[in-house]
C-alpha positions as a Markdown table, in Angstrom:
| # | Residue | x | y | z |
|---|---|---|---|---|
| 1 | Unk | 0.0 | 0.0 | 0.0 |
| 2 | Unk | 1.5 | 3.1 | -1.1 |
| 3 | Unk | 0.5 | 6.3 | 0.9 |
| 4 | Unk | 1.4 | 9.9 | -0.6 |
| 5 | Unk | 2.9 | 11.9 | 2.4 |
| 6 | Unk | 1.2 | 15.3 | 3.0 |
| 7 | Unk | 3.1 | 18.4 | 3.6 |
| 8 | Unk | 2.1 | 18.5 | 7.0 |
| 9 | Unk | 4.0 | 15.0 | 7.4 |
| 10 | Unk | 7.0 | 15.8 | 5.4 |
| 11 | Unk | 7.4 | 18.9 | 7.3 |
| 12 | Unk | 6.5 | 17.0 | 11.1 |
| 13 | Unk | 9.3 | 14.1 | 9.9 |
| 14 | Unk | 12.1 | 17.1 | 9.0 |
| 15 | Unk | 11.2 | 18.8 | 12.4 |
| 16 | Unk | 11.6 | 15.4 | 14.3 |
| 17 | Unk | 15.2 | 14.7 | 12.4 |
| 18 | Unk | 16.6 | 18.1 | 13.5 |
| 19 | Unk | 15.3 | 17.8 | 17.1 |
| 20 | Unk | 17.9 | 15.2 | 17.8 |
| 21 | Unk | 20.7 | 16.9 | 16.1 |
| 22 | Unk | 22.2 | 19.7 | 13.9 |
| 23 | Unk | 21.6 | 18.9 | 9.7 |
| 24 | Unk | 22.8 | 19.9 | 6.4 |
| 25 | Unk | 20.4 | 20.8 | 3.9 |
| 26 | Unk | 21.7 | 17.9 | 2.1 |
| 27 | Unk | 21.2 | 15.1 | 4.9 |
| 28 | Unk | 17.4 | 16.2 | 5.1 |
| 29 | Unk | 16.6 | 16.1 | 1.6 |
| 30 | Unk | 18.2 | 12.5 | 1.5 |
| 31 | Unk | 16.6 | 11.5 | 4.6 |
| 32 | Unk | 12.9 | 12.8 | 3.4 |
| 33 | Unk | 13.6 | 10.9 | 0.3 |
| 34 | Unk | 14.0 | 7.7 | 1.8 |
| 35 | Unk | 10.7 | 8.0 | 3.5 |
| 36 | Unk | 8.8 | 8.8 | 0.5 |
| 37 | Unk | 8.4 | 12.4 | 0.1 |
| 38 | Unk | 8.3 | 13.7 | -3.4 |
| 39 | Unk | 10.7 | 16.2 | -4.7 |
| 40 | Unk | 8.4 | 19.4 | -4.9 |
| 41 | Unk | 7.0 | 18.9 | -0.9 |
| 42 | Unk | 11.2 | 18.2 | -0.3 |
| 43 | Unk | 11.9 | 21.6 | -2.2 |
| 44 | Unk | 9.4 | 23.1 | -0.4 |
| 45 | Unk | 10.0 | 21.9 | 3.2 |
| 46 | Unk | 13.6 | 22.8 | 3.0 |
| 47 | Unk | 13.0 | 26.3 | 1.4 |
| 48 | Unk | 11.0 | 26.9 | 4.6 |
| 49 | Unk | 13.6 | 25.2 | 7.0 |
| 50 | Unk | 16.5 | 27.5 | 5.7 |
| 51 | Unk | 13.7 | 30.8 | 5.3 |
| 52 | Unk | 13.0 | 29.6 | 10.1 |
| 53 | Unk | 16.7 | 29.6 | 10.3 |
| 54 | Unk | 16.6 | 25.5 | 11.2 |
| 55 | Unk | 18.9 | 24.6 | 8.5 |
| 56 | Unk | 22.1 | 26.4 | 7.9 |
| 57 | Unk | 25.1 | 24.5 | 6.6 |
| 58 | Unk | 27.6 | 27.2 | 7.1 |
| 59 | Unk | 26.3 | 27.1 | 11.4 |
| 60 | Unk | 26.7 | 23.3 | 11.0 |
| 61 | Unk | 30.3 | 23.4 | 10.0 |
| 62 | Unk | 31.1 | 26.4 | 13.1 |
| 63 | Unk | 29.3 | 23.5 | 15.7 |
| 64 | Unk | 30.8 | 20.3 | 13.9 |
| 65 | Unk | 34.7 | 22.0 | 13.8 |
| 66 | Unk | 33.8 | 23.9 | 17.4 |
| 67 | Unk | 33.2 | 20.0 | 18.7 |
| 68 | Unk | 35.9 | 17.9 | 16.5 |
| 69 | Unk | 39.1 | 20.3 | 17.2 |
| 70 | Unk | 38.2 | 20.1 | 20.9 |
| 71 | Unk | 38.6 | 16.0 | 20.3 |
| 72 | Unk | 41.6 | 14.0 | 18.7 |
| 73 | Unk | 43.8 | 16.3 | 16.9 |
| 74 | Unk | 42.7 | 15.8 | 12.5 |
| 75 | Unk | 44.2 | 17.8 | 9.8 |
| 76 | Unk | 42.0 | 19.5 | 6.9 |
| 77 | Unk | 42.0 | 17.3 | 4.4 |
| 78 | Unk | 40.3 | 14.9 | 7.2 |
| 79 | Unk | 37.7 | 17.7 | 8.4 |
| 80 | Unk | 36.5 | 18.4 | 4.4 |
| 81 | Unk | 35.8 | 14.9 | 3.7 |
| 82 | Unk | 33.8 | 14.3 | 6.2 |
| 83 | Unk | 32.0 | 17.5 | 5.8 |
| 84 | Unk | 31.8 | 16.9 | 2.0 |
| 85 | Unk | 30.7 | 13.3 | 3.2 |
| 86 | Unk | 28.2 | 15.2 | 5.1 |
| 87 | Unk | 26.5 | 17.0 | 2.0 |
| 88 | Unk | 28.3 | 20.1 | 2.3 |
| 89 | Unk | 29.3 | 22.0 | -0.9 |
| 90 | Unk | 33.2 | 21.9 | -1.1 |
| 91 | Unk | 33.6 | 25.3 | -1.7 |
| 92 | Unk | 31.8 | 26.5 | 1.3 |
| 93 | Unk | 33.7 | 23.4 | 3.5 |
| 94 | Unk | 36.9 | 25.0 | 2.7 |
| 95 | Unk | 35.7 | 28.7 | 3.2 |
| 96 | Unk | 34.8 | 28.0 | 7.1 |
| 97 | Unk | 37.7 | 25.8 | 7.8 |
| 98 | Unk | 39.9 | 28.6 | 6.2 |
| 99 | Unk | 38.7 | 30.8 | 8.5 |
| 100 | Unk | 38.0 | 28.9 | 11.8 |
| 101 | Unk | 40.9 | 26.1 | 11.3 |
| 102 | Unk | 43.6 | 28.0 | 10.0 |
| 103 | Unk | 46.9 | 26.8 | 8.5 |
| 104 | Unk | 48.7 | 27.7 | 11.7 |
| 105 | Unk | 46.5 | 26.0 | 13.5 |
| 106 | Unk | 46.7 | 23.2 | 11.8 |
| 107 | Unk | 50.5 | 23.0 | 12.2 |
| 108 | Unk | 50.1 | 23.3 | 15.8 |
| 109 | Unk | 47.7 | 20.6 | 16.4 |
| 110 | Unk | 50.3 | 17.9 | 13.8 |
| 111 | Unk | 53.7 | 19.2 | 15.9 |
| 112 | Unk | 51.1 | 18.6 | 19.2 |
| 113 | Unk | 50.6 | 14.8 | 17.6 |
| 114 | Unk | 53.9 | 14.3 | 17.0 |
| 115 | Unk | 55.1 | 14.9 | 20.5 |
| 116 | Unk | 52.3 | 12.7 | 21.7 |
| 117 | Unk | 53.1 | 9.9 | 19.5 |
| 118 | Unk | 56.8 | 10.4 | 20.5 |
| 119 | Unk | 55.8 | 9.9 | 24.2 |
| 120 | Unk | 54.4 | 7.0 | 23.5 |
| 121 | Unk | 57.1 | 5.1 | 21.7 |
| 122 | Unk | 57.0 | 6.4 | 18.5 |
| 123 | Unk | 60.3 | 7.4 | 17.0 |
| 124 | Unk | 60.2 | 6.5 | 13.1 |
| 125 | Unk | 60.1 | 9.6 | 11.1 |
| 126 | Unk | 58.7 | 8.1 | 8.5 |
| 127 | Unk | 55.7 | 6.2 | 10.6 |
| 128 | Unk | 55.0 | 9.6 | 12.6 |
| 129 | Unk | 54.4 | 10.7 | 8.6 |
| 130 | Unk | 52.3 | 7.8 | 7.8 |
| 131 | Unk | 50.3 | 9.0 | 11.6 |
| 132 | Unk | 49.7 | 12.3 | 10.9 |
| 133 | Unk | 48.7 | 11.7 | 7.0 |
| 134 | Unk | 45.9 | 8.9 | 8.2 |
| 135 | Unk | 44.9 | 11.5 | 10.1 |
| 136 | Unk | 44.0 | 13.7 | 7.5 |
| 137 | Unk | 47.5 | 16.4 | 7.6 |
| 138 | Unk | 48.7 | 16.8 | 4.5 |
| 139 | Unk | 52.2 | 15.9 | 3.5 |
| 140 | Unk | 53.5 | 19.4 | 4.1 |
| 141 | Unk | 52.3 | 20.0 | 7.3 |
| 142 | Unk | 52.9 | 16.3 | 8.5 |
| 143 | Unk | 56.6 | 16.9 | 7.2 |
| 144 | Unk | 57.4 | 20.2 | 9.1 |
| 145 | Unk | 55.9 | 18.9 | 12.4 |
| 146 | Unk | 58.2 | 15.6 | 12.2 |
| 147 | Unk | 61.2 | 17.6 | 11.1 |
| 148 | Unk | 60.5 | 20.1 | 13.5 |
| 149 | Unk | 59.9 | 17.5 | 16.8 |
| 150 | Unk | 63.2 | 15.7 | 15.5 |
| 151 | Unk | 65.5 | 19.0 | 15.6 |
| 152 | Unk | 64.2 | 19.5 | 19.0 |
């Protein structure tokens, strides 16, 4: 038995998904697709969503980065894939982490790793490399914090 949902119900499913947590734009209209909604009460549902101020991808980058760069230190490349995983244009993903996780930053939290992982037995250059890289630093910034822990 296939039931048409109503506005009413595409709207009341949205508002339940973003009680629990923080969306993209992107992760509702997936999520409202997968219960049935059709594309024009979508459209419409998260028009209005955006117009409230419920959805706004740009606010859930600032609370996903404010959360993730208190946690386990991750380099860029890391934090825009999961963001980009997350339905968030790429552009806009590098924009905000630009301005809130800056390169110097970023160096920071790899030289940070390094001496961590140093502490802890770890004195291969070129595994602290391999660390820091699966950890989404580039090679750049994985390279200076390793050459930089070993000179000191």
């Amino acid at each position: 038995m296939n039931s048409v949902l109503t506005l009413e119900q595409v709207r009341c499913i949205a508002y339940k998904m973003l009680a629990a947590r923080p969306r993209t734009s992107q992760q509702v209209v997936t999520f409202l697709q997968k219960k049935g909604a059709v594309p024009s009460l979508i459209e419409q549902t998260v028009a209005e969503l955006l117009e409230a101020g419920y959805l706004n991808d740009r606010k859930f980058i600032e609370n996903y980065l404010a959360v993730r760069l208190e946690e386990k230190p991750r380099g860029r490349l890391y934090y825009q894939a999961k963001l980009c995983a997350a339905g968030i244009e790429r552009s806009l993903a590098c924009q905000v982490l630009g301005e809130l996780y800056p390169p110097e930053r970023e160096q920071e939290e790899a030289l940070l790793l390094v001496q961590k992982l140093k502490e802890n037995g770890g004195s291969c250059p070129h595994k602290l490399m391999r660390k820091l890289q699966t950890r989404g630093f580039n090679g750049n910034t994985a390279r200076h914090a390793v050459q930089q822990e070993i000179l000191t």
